[in-house]
MIDRENKE-407718 format. One record per residue (C-alpha): z, y, x; residue number from 1. Coordinates in nm, 2 decimals. Layout:
// residues N
+--------+--------+--------+-------+
:     up :  north :   east : nukol :
+--------+--------+--------+-------+
:      Z :      Y :      X :   NUM :
...
+--------+--------+--------+-------+
***
This chain:
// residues 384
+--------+--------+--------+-------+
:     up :  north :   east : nukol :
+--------+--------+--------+-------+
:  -0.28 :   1.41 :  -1.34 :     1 :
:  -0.10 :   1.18 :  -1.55 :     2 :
:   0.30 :   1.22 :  -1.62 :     3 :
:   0.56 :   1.08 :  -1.40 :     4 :
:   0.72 :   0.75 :  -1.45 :     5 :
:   1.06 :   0.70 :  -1.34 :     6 :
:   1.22 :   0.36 :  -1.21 :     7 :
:   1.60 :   0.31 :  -1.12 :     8 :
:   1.71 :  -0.02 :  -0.92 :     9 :
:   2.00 :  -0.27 :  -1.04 :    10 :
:   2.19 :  -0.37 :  -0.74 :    11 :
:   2.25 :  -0.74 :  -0.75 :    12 :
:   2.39 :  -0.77 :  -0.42 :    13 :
:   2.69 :  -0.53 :  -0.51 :    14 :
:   2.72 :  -0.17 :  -0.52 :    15 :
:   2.93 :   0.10 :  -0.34 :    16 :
:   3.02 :   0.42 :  -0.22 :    17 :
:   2.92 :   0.38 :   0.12 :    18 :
:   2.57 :   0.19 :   0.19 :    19 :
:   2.53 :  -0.14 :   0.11 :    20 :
:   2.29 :  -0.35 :   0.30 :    21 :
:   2.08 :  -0.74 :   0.30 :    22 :
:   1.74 :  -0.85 :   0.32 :    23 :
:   1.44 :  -0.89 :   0.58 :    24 :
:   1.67 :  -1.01 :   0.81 :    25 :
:   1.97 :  -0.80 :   0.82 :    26 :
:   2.33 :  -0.90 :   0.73 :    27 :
:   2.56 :  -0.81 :   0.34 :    28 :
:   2.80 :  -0.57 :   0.45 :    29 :
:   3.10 :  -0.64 :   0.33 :    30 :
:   3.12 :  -0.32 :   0.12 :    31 :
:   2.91 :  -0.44 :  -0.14 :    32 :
:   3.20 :  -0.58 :  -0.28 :    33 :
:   3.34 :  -0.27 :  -0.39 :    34 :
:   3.20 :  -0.32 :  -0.71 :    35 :
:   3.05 :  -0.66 :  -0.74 :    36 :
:   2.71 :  -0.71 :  -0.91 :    37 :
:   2.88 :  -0.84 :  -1.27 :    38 :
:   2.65 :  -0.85 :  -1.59 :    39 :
:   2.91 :  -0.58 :  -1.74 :    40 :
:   2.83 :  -0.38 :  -1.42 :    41 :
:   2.45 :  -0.39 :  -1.40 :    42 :
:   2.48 :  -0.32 :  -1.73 :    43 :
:   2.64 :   0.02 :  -1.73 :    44 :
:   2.38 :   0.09 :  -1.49 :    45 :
:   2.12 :  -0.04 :  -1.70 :    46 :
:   2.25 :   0.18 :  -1.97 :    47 :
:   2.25 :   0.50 :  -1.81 :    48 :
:   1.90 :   0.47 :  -1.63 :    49 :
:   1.78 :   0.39 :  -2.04 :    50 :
:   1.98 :   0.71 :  -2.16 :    51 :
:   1.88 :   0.93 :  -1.85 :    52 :
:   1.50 :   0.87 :  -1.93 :    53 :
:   1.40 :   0.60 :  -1.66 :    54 :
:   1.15 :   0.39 :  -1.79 :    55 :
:   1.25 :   0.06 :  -1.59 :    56 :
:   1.49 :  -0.08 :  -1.34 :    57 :
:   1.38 :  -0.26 :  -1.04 :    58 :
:   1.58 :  -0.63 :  -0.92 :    59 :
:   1.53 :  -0.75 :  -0.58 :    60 :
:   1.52 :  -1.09 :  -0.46 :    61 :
:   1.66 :  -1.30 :  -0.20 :    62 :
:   1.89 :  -1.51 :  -0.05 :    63 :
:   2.09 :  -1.22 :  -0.03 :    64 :
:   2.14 :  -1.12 :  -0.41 :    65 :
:   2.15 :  -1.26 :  -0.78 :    66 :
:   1.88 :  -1.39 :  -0.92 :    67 :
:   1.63 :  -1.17 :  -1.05 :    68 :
:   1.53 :  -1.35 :  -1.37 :    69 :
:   1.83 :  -1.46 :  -1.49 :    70 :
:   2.03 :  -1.18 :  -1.42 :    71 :
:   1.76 :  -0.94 :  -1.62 :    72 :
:   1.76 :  -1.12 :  -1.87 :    73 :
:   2.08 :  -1.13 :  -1.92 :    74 :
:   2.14 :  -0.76 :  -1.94 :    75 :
:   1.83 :  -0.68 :  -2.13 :    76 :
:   2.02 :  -0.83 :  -2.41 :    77 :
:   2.29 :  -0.50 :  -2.36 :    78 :
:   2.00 :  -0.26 :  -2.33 :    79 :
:   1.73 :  -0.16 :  -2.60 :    80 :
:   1.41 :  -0.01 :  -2.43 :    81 :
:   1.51 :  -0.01 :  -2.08 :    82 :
:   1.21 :  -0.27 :  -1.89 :    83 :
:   1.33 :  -0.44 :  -1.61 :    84 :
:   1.05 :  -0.47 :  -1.30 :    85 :
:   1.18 :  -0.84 :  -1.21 :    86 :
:   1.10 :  -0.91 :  -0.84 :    87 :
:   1.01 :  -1.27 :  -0.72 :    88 :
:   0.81 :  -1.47 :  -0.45 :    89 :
:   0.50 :  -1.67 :  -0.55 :    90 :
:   0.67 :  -1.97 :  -0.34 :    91 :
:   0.94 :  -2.03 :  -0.51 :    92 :
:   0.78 :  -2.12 :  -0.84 :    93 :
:   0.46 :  -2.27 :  -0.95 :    94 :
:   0.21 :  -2.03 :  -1.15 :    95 :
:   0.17 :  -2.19 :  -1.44 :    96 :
:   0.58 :  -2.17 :  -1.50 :    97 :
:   0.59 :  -1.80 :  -1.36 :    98 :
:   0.31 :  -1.73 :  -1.64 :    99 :
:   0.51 :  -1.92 :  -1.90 :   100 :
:   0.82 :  -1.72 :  -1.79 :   101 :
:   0.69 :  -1.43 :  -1.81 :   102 :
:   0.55 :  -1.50 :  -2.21 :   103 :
:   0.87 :  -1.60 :  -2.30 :   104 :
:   1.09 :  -1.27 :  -2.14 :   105 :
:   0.82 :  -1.06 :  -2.33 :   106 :
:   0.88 :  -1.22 :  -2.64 :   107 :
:   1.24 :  -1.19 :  -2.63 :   108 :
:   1.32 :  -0.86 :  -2.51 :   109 :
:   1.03 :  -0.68 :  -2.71 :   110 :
:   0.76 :  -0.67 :  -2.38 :   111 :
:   0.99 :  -0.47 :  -2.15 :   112 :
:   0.84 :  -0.70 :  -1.84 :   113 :
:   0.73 :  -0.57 :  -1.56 :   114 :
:   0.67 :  -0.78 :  -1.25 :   115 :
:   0.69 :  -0.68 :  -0.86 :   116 :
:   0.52 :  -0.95 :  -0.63 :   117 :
:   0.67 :  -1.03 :  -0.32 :   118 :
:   0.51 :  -1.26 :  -0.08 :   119 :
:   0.82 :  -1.28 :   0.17 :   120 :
:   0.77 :  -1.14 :   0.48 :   121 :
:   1.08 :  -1.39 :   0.66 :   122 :
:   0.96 :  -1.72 :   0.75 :   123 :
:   1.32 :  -1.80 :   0.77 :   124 :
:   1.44 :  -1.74 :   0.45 :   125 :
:   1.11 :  -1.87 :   0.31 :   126 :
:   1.18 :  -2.21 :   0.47 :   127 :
:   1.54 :  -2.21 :   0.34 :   128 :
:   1.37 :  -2.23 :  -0.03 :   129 :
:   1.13 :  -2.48 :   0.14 :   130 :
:   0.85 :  -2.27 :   0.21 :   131 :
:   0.71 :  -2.34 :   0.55 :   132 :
:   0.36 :  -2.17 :   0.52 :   133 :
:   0.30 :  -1.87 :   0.78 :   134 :
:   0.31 :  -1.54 :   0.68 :   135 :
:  -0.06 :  -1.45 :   0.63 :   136 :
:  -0.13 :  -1.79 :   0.42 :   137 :
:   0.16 :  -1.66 :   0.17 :   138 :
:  -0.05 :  -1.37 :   0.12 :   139 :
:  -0.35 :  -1.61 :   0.04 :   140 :
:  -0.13 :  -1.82 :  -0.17 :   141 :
:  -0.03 :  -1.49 :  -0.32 :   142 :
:  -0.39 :  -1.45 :  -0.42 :   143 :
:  -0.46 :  -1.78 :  -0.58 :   144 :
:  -0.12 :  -1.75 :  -0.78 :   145 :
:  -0.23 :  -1.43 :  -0.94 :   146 :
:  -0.58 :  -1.55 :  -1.05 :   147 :
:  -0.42 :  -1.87 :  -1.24 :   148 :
:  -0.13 :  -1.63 :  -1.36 :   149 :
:  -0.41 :  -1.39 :  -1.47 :   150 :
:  -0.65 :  -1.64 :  -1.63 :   151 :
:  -0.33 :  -1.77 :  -1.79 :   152 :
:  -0.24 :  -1.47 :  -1.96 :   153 :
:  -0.59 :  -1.38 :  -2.08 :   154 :
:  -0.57 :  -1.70 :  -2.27 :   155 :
:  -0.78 :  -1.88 :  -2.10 :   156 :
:  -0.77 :  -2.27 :  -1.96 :   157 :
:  -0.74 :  -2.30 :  -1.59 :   158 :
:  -0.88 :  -2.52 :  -1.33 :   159 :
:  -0.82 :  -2.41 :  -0.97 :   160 :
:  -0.84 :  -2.64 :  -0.65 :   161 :
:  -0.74 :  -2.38 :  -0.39 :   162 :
:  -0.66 :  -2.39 :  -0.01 :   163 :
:  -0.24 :  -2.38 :  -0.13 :   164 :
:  -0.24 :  -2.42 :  -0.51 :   165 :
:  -0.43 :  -2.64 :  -0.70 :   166 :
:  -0.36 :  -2.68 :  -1.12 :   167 :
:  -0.54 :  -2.87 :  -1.36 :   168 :
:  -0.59 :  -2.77 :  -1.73 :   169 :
:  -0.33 :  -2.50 :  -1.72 :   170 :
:  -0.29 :  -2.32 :  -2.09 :   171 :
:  -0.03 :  -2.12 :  -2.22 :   172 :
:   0.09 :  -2.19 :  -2.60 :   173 :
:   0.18 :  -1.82 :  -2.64 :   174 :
:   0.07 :  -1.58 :  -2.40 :   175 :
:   0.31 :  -1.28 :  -2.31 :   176 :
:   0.24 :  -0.95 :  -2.53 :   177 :
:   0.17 :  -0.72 :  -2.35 :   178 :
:   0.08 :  -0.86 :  -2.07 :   179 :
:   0.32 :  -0.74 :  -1.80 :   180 :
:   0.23 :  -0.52 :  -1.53 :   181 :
:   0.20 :  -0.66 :  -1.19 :   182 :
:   0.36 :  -0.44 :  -0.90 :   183 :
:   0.27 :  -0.53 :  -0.55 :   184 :
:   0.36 :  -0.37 :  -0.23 :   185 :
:   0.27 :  -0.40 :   0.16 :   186 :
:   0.09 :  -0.29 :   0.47 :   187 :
:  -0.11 :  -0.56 :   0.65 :   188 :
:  -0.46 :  -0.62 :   0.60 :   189 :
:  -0.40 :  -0.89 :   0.37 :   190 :
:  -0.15 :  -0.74 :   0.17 :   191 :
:  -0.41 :  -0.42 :   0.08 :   192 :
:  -0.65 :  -0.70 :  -0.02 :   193 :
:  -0.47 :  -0.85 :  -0.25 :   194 :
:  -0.32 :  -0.55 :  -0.40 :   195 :
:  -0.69 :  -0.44 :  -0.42 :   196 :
:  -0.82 :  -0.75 :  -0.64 :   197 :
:  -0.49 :  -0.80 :  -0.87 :   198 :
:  -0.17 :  -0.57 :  -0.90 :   199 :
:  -0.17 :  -0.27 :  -1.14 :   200 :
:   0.04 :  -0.09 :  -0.97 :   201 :
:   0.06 :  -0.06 :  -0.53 :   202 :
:   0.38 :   0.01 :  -0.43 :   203 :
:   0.48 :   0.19 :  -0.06 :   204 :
:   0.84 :   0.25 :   0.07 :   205 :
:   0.92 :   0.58 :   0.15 :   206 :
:   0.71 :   0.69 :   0.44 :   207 :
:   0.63 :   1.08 :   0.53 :   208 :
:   0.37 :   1.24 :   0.30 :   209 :
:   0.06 :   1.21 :   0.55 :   210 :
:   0.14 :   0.84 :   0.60 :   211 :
:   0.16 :   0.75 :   0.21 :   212 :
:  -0.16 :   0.95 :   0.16 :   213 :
:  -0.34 :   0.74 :   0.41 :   214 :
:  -0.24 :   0.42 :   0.26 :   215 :
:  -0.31 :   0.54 :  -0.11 :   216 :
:  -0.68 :   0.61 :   0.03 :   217 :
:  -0.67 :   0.30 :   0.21 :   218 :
:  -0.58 :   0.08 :  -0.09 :   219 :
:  -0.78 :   0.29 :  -0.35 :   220 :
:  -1.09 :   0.20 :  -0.11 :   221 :
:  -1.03 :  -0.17 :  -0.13 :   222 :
:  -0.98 :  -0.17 :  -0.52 :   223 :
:  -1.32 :   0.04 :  -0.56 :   224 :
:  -1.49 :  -0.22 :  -0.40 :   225 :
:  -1.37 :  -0.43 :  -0.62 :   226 :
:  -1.46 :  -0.20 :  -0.94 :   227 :
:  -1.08 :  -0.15 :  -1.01 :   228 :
:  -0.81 :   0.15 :  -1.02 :   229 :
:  -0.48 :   0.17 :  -0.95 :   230 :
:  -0.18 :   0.32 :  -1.01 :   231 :
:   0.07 :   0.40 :  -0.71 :   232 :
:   0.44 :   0.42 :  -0.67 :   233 :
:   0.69 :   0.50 :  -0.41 :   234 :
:   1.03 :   0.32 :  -0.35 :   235 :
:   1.30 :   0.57 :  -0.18 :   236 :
:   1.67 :   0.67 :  -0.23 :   237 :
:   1.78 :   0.97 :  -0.35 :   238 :
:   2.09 :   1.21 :  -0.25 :   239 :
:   2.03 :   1.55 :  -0.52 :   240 :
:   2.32 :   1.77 :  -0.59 :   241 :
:   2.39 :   2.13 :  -0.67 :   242 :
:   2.32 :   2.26 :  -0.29 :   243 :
:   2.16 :   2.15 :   0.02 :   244 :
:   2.49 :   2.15 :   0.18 :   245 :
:   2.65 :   1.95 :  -0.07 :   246 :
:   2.35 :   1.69 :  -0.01 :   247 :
:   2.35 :   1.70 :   0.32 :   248 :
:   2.69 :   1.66 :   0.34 :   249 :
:   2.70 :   1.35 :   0.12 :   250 :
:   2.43 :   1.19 :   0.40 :   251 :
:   2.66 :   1.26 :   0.72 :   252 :
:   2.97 :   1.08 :   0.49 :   253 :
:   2.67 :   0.76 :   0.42 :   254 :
:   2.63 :   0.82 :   0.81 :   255 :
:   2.96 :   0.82 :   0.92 :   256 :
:   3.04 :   0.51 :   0.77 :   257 :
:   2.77 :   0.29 :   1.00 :   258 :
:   2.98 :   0.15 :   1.25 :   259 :
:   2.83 :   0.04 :   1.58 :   260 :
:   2.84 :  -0.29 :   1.56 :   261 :
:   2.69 :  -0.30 :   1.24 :   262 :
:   2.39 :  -0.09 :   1.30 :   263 :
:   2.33 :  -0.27 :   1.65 :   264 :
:   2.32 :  -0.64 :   1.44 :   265 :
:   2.13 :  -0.49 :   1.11 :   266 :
:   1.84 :  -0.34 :   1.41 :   267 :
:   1.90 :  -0.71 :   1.59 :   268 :
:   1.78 :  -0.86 :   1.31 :   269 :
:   1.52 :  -0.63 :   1.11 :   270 :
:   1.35 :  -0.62 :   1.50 :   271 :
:   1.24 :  -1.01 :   1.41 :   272 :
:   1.11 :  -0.93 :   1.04 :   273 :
:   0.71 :  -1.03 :   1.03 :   274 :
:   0.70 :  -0.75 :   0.76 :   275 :
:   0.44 :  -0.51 :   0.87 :   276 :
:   0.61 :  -0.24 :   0.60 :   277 :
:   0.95 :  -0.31 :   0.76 :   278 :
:   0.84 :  -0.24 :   1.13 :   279 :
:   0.68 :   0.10 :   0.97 :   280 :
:   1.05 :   0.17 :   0.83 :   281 :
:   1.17 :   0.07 :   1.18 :   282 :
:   0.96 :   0.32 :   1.34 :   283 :
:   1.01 :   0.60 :   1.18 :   284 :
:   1.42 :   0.61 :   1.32 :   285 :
:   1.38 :   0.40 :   1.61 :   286 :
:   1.74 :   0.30 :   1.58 :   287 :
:   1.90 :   0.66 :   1.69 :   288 :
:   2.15 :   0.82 :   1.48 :   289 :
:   2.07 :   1.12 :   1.52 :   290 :
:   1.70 :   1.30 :   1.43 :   291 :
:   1.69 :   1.13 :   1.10 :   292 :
:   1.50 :   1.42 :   0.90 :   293 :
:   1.16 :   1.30 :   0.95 :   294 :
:   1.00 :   1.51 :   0.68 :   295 :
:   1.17 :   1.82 :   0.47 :   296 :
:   1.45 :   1.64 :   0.27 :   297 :
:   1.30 :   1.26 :   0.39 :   298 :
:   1.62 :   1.07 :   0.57 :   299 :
:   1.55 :   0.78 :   0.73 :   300 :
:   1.94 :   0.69 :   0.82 :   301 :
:   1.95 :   0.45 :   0.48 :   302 :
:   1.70 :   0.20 :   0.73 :   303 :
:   1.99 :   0.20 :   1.01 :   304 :
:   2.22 :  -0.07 :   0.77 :   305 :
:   1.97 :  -0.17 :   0.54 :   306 :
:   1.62 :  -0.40 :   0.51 :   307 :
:   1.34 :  -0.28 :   0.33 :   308 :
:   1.32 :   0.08 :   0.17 :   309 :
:   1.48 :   0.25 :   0.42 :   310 :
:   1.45 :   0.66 :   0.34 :   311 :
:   1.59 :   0.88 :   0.11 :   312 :
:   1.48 :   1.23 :  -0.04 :   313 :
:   1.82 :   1.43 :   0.05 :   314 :
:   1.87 :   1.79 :  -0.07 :   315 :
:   1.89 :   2.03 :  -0.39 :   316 :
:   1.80 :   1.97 :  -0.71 :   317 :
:   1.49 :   2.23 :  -0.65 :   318 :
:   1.44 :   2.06 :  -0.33 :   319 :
:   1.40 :   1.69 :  -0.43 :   320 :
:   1.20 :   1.79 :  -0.72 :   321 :
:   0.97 :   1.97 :  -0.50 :   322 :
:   0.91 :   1.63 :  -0.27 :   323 :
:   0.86 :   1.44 :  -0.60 :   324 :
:   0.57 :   1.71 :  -0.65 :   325 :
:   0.43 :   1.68 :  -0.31 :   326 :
:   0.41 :   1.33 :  -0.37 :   327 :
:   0.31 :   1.33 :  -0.70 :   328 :
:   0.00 :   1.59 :  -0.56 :   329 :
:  -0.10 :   1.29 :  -0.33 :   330 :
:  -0.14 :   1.05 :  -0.59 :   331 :
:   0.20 :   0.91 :  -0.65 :   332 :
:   0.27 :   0.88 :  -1.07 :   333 :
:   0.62 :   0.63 :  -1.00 :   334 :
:   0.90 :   0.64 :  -0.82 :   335 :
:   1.15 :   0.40 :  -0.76 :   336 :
:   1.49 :   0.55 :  -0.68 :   337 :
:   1.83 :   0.45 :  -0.61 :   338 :
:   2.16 :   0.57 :  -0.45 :   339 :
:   2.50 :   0.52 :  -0.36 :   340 :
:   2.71 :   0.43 :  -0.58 :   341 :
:   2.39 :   0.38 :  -0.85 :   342 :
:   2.59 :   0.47 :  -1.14 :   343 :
:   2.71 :   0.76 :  -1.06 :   344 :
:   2.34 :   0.85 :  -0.88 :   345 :
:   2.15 :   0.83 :  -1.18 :   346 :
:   2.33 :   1.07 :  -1.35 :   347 :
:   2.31 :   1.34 :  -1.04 :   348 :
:   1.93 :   1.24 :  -1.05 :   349 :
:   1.85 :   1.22 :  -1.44 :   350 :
:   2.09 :   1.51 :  -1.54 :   351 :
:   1.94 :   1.77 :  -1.28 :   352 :
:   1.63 :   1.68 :  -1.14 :   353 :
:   1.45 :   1.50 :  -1.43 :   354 :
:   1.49 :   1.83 :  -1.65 :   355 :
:   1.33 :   2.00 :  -1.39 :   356 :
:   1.04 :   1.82 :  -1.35 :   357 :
:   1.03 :   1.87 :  -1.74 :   358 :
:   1.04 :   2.20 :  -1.73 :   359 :
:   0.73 :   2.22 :  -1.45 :   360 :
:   0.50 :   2.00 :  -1.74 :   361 :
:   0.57 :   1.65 :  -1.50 :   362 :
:   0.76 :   1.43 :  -1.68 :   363 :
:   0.88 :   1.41 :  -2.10 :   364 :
:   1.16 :   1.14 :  -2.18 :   365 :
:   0.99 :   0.81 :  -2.23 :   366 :
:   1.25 :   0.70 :  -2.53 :   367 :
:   1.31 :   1.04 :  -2.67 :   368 :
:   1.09 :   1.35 :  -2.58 :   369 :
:   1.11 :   1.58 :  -2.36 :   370 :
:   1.50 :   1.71 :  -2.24 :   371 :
:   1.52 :   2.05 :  -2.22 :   372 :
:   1.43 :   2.24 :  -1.93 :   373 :
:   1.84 :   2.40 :  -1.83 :   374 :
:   2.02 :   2.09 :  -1.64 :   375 :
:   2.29 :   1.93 :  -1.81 :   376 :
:   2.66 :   2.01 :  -1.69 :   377 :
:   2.72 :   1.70 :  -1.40 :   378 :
:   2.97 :   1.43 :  -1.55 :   379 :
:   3.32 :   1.42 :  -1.41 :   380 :
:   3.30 :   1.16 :  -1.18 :   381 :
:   2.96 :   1.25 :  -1.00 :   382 :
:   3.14 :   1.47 :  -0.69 :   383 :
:   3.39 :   1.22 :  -0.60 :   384 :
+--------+--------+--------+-------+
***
């Protein structure tokens, strides 16, 4: 199997020690402005992940953050090697511009682009950017975009008169080197088709083993029908520290801090999210508070205040690198991690579980070799 690829996530809608929520529906809590999402900020972050041995950092988009594009580029200019997976919504922009976009971030931070697709599974936001197609036509917009984007970047000059898009002599003067990777999540019928015919990489949230195995068959199906191979990947959080208890521990405090009212208006309004992904998510907690160990070390009490990736691998160092194995065994070669507060996460997660998974022939430092196999002591701040 091929080595594991690590991704960290820059939070753009603000950071904290407690859980900070937004998107598919679902309220800000007020808490991500415990440490608001500054370029200096992200930028620490950034750092760390590049030092740590993550091989890129995932942006979100919405209404409910910064700007993917020009916040990453931004602080790729405080970074060196670190690639930034930019998020963003067909949509918004017209293909021949996304293509173009996309030459000119390669050529300026030395091709550390890689791009993660998102249709937009809330009509609502989508029509507050002026978008007022129906969910499954995005996904067949989403389909014509990445065949002129593709034809684009292969240097070629494109004609296409499609059911939403339609460009005429479309050319690139420079086209992006190397061509980025295109990421691409979700779970309806659509979705796995398009994934199938254009994405390099399909990405799930962080559902129970037997669930992501039966996608990753699913999907690899489709794109063998379409003589293609892909790569998977796996969005979760992460809790890891020295213990179990200590992990554990650190959830209940996460937990604790859900008020109510909260939880009762984030359910309110992920229960109207078209996503078929985030009704999966919904599912797997049903909106208790209690039960939240779906799988050995898989919480699913991250989903109770927050949209989209909604589960987090909790437990020991040992432990977390033992899911990351099972996972790894079903197919999975990325994983996109986060936690609360991200700084401080990434070092719990790249100081002590990376070198473990180094030491079991999984993963070698993408920048600088492989760390050696003992973990590193934990910084000072980490247990606060």
């Amino acid at each position: 199997m091929p080595p594991l690829t690590f991704h960290w996530f820059l939070p753009t809608n603000g950071d904290s020690r407690h859980v900070v929520g937004g998107g598919h529906g679902s309220p800000a809590t007020a808490s991500g402005q415990d440490r608001p999402p500054s370029v200096a900020y992200l930028s620490r972050i950034a750092g760390a992940a590049e030092d740590l041995g993550f091989t890129g950092a995932l942006t979100p988009t919405g209404a409910w953050c910064e700007d993917a594009w020009l916040t990453t580029a931004m602080v790729s200019q405080r970074t060196e090697r670190l690639k930034f997976l930019v998020a963003f919504r067909p949509g918004a922009v017209s293909p021949t511009l996304a293509a173009q976009m996309a030459s000119t971030f390669q050529r300026h931070t030395g091709g550390r682009l890689l791009l993660n697709v998102v249709t937009g599974g809330e009509s609502q936001e989508q029509r507050a950017y002026g978008d007022f197609l129906d969910k499954d036509d995005r996904y067949r917009r989403t389909g014509e975009f990445l065949q002129i984007v593709r034809g684009l970047w292969e240097g070629k000059s494109v004609d296409l008169v499609g059911e939403h898009l339609q460009v005429e002599d479309a050319r690139l003067a420079r086209v992006p080197d190397p061509v980025p990777d295109v990421y691409f999540g979700g779970s309806s019928p659509l979705a796995g088709e398009i994934a199938a015919r254009h994405a390099d990489v399909y990405l799930t949230w962080g559902e129970p083993p037997a669930a992501v195995a039966e996608k990753i068959a699913w999907v690899r199906d489709l794109a063998g029908k379409q003589g293609r191979e892909l790569r998977f990947g796996i969005r979760l959080h992460v809790i890891t520290r020295d213990t179990a208890e200590q992990a554990w521990a650190e959830a209940r405090r996460l937990l604790d801090g859900f008020d109510t009212e909260t939880v009762r208006a984030v359910q309110a309004g992920l229960a109207r999210s078209e996503s078929e992904g985030q009704r999966r998510m919904l599912a797997l907690h049903g909106g208790r508070a209690d039960d939240l160990e779906i799988h050995p070390n898989l919480w699913a009490g991250i989903g109770l205040v927050r949209g989209g990736a909604g589960t987090a691998l909790v437990g020991s160092h040992d432990e977390v690198a033992e899911r990351i194995e099972e996972y790894h065994a079903l197919g999975i070669d990325e994983f996109v991690l986060s936690g609360y507060p991200h700084l401080e996460e990434a070092y719990w997660f790249g100081e002590n579980v990376l070198p473990r998974l180094a030491s079991r022939g999984l993963w070698t430092h993408p920048f600088r070799g492989a760390p050696t196999a003992a973990p590193a002591p934990q910084v000072p701040f980490a247990g606060r």
